[in-house]
N, C-alpha and C positions, 0 to 999 in steps of 0.2 A: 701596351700589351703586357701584361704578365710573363713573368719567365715561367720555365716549366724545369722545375730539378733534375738534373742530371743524373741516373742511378747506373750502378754496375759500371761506369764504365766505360760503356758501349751505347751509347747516345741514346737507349732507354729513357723514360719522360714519366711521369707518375704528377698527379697533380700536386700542390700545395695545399694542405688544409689542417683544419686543426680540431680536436674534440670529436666526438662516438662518430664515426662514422654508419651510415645506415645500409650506406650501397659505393660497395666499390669497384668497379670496372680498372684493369692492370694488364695494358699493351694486348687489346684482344684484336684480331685479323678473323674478316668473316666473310665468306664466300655465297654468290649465288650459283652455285654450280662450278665451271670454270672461272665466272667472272668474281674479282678481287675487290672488295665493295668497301671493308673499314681498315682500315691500316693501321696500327697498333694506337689505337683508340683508347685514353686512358680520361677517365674523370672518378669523380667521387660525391654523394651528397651524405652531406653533415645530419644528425639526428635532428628531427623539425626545423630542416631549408626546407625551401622552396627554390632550386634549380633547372634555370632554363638552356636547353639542347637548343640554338635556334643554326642558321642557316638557310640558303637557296633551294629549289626545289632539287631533288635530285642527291644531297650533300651526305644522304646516309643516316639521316635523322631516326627514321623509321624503322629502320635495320638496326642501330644498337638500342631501340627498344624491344624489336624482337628477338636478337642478343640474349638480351636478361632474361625474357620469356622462357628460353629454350627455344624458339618458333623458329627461330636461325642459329643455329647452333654457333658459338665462335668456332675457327677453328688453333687457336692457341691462343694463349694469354688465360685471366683468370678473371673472373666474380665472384662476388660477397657480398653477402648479405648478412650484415650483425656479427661481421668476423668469421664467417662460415660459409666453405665453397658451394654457388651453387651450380654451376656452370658442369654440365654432365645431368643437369634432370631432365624431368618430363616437365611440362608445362604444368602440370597439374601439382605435381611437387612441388614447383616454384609456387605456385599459386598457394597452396598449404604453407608457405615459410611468410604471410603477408603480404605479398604482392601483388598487386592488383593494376591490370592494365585496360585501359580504356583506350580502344581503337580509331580512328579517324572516323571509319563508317558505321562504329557503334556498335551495330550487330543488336539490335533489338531484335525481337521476337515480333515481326509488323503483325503476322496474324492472329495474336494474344492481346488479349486488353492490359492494360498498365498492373493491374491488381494480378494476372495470372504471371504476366513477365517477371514480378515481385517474389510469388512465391517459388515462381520457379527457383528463381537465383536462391534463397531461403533454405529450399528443401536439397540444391545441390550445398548448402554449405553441410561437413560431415565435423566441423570447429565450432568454439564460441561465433558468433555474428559480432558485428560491430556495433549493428543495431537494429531491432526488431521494426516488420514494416508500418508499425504504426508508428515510431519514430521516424523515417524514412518520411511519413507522408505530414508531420511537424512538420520536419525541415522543408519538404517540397510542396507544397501547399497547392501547385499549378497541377501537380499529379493524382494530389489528391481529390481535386475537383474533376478527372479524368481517369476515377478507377477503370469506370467500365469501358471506354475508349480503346479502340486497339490500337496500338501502338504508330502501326504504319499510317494510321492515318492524321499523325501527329506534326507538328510542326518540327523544325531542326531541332532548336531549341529544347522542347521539350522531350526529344530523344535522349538528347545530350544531359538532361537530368534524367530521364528515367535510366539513362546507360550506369552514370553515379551510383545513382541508388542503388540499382543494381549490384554497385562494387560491394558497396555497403553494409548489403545482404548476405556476402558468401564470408568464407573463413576471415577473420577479421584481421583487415588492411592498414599497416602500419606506413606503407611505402604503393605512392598510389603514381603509376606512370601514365602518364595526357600524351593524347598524340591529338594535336591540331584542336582543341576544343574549341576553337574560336570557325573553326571555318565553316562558312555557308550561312551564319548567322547573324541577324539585324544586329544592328549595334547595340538597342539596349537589351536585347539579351544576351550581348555579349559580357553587357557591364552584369547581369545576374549572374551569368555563369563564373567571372571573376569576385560578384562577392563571395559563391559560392566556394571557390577555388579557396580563398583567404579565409572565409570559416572554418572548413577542415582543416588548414594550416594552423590554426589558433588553436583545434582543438586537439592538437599533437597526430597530425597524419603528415609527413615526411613527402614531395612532391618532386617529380622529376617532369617538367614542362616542356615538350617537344610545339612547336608553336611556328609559324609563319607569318603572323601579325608577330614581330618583331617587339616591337613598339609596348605592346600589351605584356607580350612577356616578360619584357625586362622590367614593367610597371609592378610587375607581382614577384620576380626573384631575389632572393639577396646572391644569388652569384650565377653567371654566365657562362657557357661554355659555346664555341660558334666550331661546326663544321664545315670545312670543305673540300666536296671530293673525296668524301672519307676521313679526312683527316680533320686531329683538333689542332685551329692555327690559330685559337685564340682563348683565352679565358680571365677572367678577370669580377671582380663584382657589377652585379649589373647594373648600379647606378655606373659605373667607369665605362659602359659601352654603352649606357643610353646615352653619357656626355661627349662621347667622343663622335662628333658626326663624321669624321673624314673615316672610322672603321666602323661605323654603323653603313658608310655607303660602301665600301672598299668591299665587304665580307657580306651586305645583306641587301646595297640599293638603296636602302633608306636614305631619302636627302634630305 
């Protein structure tokens, strides 16, 4: 396991890393109402990582993505994004600073064909795009064979790229957060949606990977970060926790 630096003093924790940072999270505590969900939760991803959140069900995963969002508001500690607070906006804000989050359930538009979901995302961007949707339908080639298709009637898979594209389409995303992109999905579109994953990372999009296939994730991160309970009890590169099986079982099951 990695140590985690000691600051202030006062058993404070702040991760180790080095170079631009993209997204920094710093001792943030976050609430579902009464109930006490992250507990001074601190990570950080480097300018063009690819870092995976992984974890048990339940571990809080979900919750410091919606964190960063604004969707859950911390209630202390701090975020940043590119050296600049963002912790105190609207979601919409954050989304305007390049963030882009992709949800578990995706949230397509089922009763809109793939071409209207498109431009919806498009005409809500009020930013440069990242990329117009005839580049969109390059890259996604499956979608493109599926303009006029409405969405819900679509496979998992191909939700989960038109969710992408999506991203792709609104104000232009430098820092793109995954929540579970793997679930529910055959395997070999799971291996698509991971080449896909590593194309945008090549092409300078900065990745925070919330993931439950464990295994998958740590195939695509260069550094790890494991919750449990809310809290981070582990972090390290993720080739050091795909090798270590006695904390790949300890902290995820994995045998």
């Amino acid at each position: 396991m990695s140590e985690r630096t000691e600051i202030g003093g006062q058993g404070e924790t702040q991760p180790r890393t080095s170079g631009s940072q993209r997204l920094i999270i710093d001792s943030i505590d976050t609430y579902y109402g009464d109930s006490h969900v992250l507990f001074d939760v601190s990570l950080s991803v480097g300018d063009g990582e690819i870092v995976a959140l992984v974890g048990r069900n339940g571990a809080g995963k979900t919750t410091t993505l919606r964190s960063i969002m604004g969707l859950t508001p911390a209630q202390s500690g701090r975020i940043e994004k590119d050296g600049e607070p963002i912790d105190g906006l609207d979601p919409h804000q954050i989304r305007k600073r390049g963030i882009s989050w992709i949800p578990e359930e995706r949230r397509v538009f089922g009763g809109l064909t793939v071409e209207e979901n498109l431009r919806l995302a498009a005409h809500s961007a009020d930013t440069d795009q990242r990329e117009s949707i005839e580049e969109v339908y390059k890259r996604f080639t499956r979608l493109d064979e599926r303009r006029t298709q409405k969405a819900g009637t679509m496979s998992g898979g191909e939700q989960q790229m038109l969710a992408i594209a999506r991203a792709l389409l609104g104000p232009e995303t430098d820092l793109l957060l995954l929540d579970e992109p793997s679930e529910g999905l055959a395997p070999q579109i799971v291996e698509d949606v991971e080449a896909i994953i590593r194309e945008l990372n090549e092409e300078g999009v900065t990745i925070l990977l919330v993931e439950q296939n464990a295994e998958m994730a740590l195939g695509l991160a260069d550094r790890a970060y494991v919750l449990e309970t809310g809290k981070v009890v582990h972090e390290s590169s993720a080739d050091e926790l795909l090798a270590d099986r006695a904390a790949m079982e300890q902290y995820l099951g994995v045998q």
